[in-house]
N, CA, C and O atoms as a GROMACS GRO file, in nm:
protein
  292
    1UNK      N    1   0.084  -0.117   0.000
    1UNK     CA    2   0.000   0.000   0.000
    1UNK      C    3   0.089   0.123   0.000
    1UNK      O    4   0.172   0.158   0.084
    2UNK      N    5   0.067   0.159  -0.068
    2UNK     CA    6   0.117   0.322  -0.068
    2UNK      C    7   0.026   0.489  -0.032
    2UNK      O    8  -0.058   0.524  -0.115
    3UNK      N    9   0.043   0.553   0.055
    3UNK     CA   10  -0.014   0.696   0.085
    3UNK      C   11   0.074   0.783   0.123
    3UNK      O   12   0.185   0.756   0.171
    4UNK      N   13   0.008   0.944   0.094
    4UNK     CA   14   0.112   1.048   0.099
    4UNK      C   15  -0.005   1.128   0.257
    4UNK      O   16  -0.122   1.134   0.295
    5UNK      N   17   0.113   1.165   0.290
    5UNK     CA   18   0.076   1.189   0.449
    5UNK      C   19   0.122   1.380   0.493
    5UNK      O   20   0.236   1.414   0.525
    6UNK      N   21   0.028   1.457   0.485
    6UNK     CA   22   0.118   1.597   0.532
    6UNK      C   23   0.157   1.584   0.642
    6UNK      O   24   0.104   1.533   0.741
    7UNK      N   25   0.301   1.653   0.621
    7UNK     CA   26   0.365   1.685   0.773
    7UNK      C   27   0.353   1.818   0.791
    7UNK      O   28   0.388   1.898   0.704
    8UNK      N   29   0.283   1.868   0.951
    8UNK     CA   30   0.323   1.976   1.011
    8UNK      C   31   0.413   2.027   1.083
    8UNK      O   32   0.430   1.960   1.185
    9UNK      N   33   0.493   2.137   1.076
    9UNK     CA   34   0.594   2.229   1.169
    9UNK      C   35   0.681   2.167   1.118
    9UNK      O   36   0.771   2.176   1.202
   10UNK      N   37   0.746   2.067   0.978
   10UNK     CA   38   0.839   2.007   0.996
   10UNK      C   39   0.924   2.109   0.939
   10UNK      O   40   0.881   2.174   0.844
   11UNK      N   41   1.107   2.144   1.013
   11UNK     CA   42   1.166   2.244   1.003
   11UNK      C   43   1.251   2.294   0.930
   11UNK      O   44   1.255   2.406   0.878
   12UNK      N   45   1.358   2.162   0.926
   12UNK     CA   46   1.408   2.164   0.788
   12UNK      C   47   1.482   2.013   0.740
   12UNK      O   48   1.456   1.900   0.782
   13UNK      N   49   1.558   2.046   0.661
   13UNK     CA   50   1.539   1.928   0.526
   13UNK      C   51   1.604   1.847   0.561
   13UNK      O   52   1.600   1.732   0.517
   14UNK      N   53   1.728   1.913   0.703
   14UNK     CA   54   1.814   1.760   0.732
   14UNK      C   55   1.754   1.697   0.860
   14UNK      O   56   1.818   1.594   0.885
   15UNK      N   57   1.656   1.720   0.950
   15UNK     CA   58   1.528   1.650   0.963
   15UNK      C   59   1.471   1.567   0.890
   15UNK      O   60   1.471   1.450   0.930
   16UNK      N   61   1.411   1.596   0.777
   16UNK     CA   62   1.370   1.564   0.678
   16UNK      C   63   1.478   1.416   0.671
   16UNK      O   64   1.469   1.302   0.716
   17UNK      N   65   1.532   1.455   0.627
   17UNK     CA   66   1.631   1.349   0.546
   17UNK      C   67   1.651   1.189   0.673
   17UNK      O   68   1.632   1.069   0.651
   18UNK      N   69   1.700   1.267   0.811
   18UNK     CA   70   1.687   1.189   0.945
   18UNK      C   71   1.578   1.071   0.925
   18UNK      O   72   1.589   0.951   0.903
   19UNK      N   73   1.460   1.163   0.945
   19UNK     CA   74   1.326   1.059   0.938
   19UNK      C   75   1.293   0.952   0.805
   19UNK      O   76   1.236   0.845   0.784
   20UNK      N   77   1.379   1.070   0.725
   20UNK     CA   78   1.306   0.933   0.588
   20UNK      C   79   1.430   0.804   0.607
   20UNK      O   80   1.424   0.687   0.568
   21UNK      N   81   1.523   0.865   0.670
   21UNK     CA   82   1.621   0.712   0.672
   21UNK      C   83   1.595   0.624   0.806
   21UNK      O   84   1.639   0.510   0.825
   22UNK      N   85   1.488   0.723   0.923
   22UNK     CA   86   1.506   0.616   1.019
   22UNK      C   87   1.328   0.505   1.029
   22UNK      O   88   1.288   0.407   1.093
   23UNK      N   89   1.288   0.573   0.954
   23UNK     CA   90   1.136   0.503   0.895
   23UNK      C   91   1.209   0.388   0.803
   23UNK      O   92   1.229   0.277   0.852
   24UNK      N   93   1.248   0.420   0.668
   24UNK     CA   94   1.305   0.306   0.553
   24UNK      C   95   1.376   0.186   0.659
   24UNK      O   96   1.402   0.074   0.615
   25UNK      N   97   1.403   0.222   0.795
   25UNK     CA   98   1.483   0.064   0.862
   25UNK      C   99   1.367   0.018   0.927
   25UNK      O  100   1.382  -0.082   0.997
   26UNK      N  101   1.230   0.076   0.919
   26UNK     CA  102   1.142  -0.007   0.970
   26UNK      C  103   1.047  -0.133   0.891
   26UNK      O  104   1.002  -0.141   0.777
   27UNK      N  105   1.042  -0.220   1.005
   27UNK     CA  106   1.021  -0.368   0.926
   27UNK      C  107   0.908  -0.372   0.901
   27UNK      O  108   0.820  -0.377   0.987
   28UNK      N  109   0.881  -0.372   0.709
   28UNK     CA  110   0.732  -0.394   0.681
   28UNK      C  111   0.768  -0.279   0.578
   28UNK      O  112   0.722  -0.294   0.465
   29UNK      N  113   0.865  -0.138   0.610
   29UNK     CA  114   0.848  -0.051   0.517
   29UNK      C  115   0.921  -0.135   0.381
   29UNK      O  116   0.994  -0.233   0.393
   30UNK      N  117   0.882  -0.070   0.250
   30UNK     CA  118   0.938  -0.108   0.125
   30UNK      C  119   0.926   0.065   0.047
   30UNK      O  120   0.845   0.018  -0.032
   31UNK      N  121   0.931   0.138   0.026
   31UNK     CA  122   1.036   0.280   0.022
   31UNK      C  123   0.922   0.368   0.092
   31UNK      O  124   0.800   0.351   0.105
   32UNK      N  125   1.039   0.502   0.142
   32UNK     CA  126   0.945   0.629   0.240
   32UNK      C  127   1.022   0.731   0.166
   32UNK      O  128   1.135   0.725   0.119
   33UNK      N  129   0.934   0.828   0.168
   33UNK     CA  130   1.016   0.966   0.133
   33UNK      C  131   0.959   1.068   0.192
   33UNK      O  132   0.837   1.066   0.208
   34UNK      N  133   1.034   1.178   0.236
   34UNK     CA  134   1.016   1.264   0.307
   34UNK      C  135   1.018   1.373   0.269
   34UNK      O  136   1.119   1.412   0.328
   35UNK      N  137   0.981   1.460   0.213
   35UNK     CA  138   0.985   1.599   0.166
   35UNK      C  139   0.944   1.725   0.245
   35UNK      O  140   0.835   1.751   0.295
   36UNK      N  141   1.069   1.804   0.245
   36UNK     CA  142   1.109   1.884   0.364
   36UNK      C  143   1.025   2.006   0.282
   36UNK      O  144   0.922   2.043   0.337
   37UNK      N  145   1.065   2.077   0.146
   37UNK     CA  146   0.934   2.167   0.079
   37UNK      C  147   0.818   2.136   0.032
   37UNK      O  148   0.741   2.223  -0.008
   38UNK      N  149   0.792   2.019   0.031
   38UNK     CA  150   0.667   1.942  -0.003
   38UNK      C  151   0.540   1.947   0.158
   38UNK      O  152   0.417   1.950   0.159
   39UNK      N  153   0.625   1.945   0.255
   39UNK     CA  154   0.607   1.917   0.389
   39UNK      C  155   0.490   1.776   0.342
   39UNK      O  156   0.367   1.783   0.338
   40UNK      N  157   0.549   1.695   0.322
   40UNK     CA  158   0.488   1.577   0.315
   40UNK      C  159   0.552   1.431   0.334
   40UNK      O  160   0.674   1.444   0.345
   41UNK      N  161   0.519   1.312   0.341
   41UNK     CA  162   0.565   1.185   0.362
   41UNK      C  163   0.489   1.136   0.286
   41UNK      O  164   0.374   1.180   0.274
   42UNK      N  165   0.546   1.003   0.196
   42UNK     CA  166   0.522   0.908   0.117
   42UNK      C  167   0.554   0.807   0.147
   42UNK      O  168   0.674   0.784   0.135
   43UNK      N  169   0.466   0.697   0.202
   43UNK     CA  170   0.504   0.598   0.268
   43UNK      C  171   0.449   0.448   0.170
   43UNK      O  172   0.332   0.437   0.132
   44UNK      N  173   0.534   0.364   0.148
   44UNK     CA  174   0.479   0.234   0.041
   44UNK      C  175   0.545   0.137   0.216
   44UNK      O  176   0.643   0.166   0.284
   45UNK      N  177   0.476   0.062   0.229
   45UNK     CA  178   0.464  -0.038   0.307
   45UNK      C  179   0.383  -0.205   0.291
   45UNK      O  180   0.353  -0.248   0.179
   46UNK      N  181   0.360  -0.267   0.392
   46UNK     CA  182   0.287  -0.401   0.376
   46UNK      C  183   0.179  -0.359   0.419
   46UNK      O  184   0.162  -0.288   0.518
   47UNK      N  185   0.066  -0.418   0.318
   47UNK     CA  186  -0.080  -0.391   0.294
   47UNK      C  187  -0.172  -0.438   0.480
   47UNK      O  188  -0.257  -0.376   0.544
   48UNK      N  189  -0.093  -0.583   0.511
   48UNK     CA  190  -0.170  -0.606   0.587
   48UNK      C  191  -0.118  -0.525   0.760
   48UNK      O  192  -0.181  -0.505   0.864
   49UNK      N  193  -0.002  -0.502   0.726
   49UNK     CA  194   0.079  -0.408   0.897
   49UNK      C  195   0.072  -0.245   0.849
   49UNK      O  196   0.154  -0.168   0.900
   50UNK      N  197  -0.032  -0.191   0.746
   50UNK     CA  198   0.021  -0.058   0.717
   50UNK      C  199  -0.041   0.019   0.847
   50UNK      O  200   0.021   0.125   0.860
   51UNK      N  201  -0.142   0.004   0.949
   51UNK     CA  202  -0.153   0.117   1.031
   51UNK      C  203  -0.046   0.098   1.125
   51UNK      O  204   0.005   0.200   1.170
   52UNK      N  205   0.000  -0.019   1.164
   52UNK     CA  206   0.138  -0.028   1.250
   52UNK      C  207   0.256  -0.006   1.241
   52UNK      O  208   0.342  -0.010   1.329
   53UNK      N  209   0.264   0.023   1.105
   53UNK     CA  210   0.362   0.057   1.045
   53UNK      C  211   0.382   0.224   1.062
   53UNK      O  212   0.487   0.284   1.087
   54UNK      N  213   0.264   0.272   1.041
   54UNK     CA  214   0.229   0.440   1.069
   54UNK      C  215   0.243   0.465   1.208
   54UNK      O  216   0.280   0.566   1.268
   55UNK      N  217   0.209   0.362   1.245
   55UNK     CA  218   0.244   0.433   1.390
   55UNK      C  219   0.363   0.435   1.426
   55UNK      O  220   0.385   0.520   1.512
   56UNK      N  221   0.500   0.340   1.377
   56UNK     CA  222   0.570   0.303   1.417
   56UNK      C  223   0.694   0.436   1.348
   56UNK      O  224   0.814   0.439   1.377
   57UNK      N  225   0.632   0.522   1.266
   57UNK     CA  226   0.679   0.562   1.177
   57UNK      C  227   0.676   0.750   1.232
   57UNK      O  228   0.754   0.845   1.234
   58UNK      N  229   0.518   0.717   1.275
   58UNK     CA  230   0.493   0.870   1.349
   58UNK      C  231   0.565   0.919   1.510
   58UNK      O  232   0.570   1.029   1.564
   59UNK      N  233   0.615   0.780   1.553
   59UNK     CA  234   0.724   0.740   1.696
   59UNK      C  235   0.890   0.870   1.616
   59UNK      O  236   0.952   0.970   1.653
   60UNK      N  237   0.889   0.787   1.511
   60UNK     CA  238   1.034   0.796   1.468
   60UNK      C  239   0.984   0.946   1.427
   60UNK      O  240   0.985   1.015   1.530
   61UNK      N  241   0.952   1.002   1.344
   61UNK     CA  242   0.922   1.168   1.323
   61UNK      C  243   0.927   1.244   1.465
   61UNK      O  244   0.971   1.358   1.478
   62UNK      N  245   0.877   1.169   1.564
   62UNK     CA  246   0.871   1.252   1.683
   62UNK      C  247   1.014   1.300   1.744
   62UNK      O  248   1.071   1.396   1.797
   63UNK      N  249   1.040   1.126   1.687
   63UNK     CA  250   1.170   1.102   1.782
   63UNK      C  251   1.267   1.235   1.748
   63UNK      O  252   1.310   1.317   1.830
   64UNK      N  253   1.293   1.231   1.587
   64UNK     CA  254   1.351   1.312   1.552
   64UNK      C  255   1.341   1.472   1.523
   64UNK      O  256   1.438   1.546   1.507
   65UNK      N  257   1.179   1.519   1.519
   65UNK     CA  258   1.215   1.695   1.558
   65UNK      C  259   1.019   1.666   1.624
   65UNK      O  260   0.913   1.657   1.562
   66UNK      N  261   1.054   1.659   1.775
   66UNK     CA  262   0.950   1.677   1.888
   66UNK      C  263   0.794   1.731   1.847
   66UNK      O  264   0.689   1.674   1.878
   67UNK      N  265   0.812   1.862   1.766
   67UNK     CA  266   0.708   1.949   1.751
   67UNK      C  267   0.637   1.894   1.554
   67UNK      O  268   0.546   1.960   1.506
   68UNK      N  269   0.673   1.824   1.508
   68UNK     CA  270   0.636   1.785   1.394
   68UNK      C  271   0.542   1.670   1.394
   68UNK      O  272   0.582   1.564   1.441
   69UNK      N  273   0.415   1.681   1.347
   69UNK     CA  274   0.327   1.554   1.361
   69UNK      C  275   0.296   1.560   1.219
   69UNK      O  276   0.304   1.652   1.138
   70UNK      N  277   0.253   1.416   1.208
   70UNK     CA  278   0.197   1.397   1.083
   70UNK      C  279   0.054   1.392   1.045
   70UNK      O  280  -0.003   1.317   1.124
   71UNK      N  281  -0.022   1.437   0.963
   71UNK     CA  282  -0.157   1.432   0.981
   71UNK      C  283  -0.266   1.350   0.893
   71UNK      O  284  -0.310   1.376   0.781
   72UNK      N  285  -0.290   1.262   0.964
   72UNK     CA  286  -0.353   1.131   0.854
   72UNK      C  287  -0.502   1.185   0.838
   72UNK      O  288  -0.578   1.226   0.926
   73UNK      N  289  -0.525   1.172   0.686
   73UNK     CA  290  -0.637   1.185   0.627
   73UNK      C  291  -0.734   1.138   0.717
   73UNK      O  292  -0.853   1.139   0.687
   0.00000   0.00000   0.00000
């Protein structure tokens, strides 16, 4: 499954870059991208773990800049 996800407050691009590499080591993802002027996430994952996967994914965004959430449709 694949969906594009806006990110808010996210600050800048080497953030950006942080999260899209520490999501891609999570198990189940198959590619993420992160776009720091887009303020968005593109996430392709496994069809049947994709909300656990989001969650596991919205942990790691936190992890890496506190004030940035992601906002699911």
């Amino acid at each position: 499954m694949k969906k594009a996800f806006r990110l808010e407050d996210l600050d800048c691009a080497n953030c950006a870059a942080k999260m899209e590499a520490a999501i891609a080591k999570l198990p189940g993802v198959h590619k993420v991208t992160v776009s720091f002027m887009a303020q968005k996430m593109i996430l392709e994952a496994e069809d049947d773990r994709f909300d656990e996967i989001l969650t596991a994914a919205e942990k790691e965004i936190r992890r890496v800049e506190p004030d940035c959430r992601l906002l699911r449709k």
